[in-house]
N, C-alpha and C positions, 0 to 999 in steps of 0.2 A: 141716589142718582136722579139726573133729572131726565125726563123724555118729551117734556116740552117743546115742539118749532114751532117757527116762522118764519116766510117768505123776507122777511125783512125786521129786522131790530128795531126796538124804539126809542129815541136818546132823548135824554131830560134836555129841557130847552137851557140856554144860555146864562139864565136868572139861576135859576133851580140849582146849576153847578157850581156858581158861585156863590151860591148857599150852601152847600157841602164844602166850598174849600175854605170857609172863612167856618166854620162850624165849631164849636166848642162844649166839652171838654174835647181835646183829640184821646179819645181811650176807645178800648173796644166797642164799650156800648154805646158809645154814640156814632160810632164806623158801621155796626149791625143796625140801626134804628135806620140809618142814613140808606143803607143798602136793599132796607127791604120795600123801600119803596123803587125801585128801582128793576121794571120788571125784565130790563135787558140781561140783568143778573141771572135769571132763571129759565133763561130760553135759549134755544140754540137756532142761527139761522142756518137754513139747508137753500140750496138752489140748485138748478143746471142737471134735473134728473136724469141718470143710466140708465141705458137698458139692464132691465132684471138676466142678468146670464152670469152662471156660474164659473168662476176664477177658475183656468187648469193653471198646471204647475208647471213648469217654477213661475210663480211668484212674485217680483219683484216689487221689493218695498223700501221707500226713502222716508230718511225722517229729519231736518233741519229746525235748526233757530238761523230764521231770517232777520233779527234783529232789526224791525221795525217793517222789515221789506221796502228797500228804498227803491228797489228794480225790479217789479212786479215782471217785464218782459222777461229781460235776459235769464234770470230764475227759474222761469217756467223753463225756460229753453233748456237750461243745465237737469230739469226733472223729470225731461223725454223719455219718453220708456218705461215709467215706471206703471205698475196698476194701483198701487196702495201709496199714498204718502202723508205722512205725520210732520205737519206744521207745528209751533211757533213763534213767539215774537211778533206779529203778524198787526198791523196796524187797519182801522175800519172807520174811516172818517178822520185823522189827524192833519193837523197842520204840516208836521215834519214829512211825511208823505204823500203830499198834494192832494189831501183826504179822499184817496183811492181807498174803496174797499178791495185792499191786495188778496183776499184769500177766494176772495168771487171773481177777481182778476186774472190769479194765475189759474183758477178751475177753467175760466172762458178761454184760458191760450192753450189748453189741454184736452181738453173737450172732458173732463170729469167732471161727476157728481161731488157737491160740496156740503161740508156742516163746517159753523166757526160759531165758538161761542168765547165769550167775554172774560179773559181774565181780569183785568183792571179794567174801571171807567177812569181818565185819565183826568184831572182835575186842573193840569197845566200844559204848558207844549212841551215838557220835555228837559232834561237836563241842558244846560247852556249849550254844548255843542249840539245837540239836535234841534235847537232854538235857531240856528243857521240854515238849516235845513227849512224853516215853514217858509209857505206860500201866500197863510194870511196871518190874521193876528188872532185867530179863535180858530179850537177844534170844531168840525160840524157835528162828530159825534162822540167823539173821545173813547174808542172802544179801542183796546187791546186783549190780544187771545191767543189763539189756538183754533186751530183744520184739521179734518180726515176729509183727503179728496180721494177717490175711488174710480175706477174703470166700470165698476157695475153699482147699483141698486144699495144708497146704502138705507140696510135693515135696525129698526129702533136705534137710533143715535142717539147717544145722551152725552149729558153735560156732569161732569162731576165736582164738586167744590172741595179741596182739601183743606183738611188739617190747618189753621195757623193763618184764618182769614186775619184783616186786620192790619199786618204787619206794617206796611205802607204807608196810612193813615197821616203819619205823625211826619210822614216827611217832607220840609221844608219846601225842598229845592221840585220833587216828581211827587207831591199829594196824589192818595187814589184811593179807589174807594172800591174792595175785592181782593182777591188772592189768588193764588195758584190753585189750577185745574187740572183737567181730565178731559178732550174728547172723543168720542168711540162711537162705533157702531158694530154693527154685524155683518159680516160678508158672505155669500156664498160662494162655495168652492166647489167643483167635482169632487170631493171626497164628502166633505157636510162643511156644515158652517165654521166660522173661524171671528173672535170676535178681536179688535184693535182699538186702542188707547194711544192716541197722543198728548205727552204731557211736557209739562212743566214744573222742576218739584225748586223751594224755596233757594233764591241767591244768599240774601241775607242773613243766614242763620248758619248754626252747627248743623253736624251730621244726624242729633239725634230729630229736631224735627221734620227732616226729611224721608229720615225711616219710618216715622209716623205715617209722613204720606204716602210712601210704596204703599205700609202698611193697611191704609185707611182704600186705595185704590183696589189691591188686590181684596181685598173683603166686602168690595160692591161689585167686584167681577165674578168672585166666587157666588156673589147674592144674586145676583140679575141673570148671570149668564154659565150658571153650573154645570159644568161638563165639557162647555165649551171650550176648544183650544184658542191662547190668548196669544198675542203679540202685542208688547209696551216698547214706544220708544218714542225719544227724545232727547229735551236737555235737563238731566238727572242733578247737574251743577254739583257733579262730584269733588269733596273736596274744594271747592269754592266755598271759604272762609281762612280767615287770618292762621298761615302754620297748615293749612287744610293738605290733605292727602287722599285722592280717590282707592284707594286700595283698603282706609281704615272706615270706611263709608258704612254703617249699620244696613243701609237697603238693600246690600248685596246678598248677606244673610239671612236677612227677612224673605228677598224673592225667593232663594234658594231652598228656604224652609217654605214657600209658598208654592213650588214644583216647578219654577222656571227658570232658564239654565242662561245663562248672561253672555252676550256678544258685542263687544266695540271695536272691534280690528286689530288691528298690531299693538299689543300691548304697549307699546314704547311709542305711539304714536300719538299728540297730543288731538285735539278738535278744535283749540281756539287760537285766533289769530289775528292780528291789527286789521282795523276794518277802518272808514271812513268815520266812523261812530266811536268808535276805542280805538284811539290812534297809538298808545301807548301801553300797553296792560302790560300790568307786573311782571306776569310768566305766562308761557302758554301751558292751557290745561285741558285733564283727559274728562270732557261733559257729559258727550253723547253716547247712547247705547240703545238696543233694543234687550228684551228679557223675553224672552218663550217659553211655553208651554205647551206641550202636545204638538210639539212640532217640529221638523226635521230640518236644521237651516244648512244653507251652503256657506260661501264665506263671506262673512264682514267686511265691509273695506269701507273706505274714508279719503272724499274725493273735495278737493282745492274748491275753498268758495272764491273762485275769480269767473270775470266774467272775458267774452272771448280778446275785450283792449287791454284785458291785464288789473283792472279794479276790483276790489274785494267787494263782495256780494254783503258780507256778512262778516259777524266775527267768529262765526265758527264754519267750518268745514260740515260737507254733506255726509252722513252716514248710510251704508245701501244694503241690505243684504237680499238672499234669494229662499223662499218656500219652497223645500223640496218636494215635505209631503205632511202628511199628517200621521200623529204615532199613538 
């Protein structure tokens, strides 16, 4: 884990990035050589400090893929209420999102405390259809990631790197240079502390390297934060591959051999759905979940990403549940 912040990220200048997108061999070691100079990778920005006061219960907690965040306001607006909420997708300097830092955006329309740390540095604007969407012709800092925005004081925030950096690397059309994360922190509660992970676990691949990554996740929560009761959610991208099936998923087994008991809503009920961005997808599917531990939830539910004229936010649907107590 990482526990490194900063008030602000540091992005490789414009030369430098395209020195990483033209870089050769594309194979892993030259993705990890490229990445470690790179100290955006290893820190996590926080801003917009809470007051230190302990969360009572219930709880509510939201967890989304924003899918680039093309509507930084209205989003905020649909996440009112919440104390806890786990980002995604979340764009920090890109072109396709008028290089708003959206996750420092929507904590400013919220009055929350914010952490966002860097899944991919982004090496291009974007797949063709979000190439319609930029404003100039260069990222200012080409960060994509992941949030824990919070009602109160967040407690040692880190940054987690999983399982199966790399992947991205080699690709053509969206070069990048990183992988899918983890970020968390600790919260206080009237009962004791409670620690949260918002993730992101692998699109591109089968179900086994994704079980790695629960796997790899919950084994730096067990390390860091022992005893603690845990809440994971996000886009698990269940199922999300070629024939893919969210029900034959290895992670589900893993958390459940790891003591946390798994909530997504109505079984029958999908998370993804045509957006501005995937105007077309194959089928819609079941992504989103939270996993718990030591913790007593109320009910799941999964709420329409439109926004109030009728346009999809996102391509997936918001997921919300409620802390009852701690067990």
């Amino acid at each position: 884990m990482i526990f490194a912040t900063t008030p602000r990220l540091a992005a490789p200048g414009q030369a430098e990035r395209a020195a990483f997108a033209s870089a050769t061999p594309r194979d892993l070691a030259t993705h990890d050589s490229l990445c470690a100079t790179v100290p955006a990778l290893a820190e996590l920005e926080t801003g917009a400090a809470a007051p230190e006061l302990a969360l009572t219960f219930p709880i509510r907690v939201a967890a989304w893929n924003l899918e680039r965040c093309l509507f930084p306001e209205p989003s905020a607006q649909a996440l009112a209420g919440a104390d806890l909420v786990l980002l995604s997708e979340l764009d920090h300097g890109m072109a396709r999102t008028a290089q708003v830092d959206t996750a420092r955006e929507i904590a400013r329309h919220l009055g929350l405390a914010h952490a966002f740390g860097v899944e991919f540095l982004e090496l291009g604007l974007g797949s063709e259809i979000e190439r319609d969407f930029c404003t100039d012709p260069v990222n200012r800092n080409g960060f994509h990631g992941n949030a824990i925005l919070a009602r109160t004081a967040l407690i040692r925030p880190f940054l987690l790197r999983l399982p199966g950096q790399g992947h991205w690397f080699c690709d053509a059309g969206q070069p990048r240079l990183g992988g899918r994360i983890a970020v968390g922190a600790e919260i206080a509660t009237t009962a004791g502390p409670v620690v949260f992970a918002s993730t992101h676990l692998e699109s591109s691949d089968t179900g086994p390297i994704r079980g790695a990554q629960m796997a790899a996740l919950i084994a730096a929560l067990d390390t860091h934060f022992p005893g603690v009761p845990a809440l994971i959610g996000g886009d698990l991208n269940t199922g999300n591959c070629p024939g893919g099936d969210w029900r034959t998923e290895p992670l589900f087994d893993i958390a459940r051999a790891g003591g946390f008991i798994v909530a997504g809503g109505p079984e029958h009920q999908p998370t993804t759905r045509p957006s501005l961005i995937t105007r077309f997808p194959d089928r819609a599917m079941k992504l989103d979940w939270f996993l718990a531990r030591g913790l007593k939830l109320g009910v799941t539910s999964i709420h329409p990403s439109l926004a109030p004229g009728g346009h999809p936010l996102s391509d997936h649907d918001r997921i919300e549940t409620t802390i009852l107590a701690l067990i």
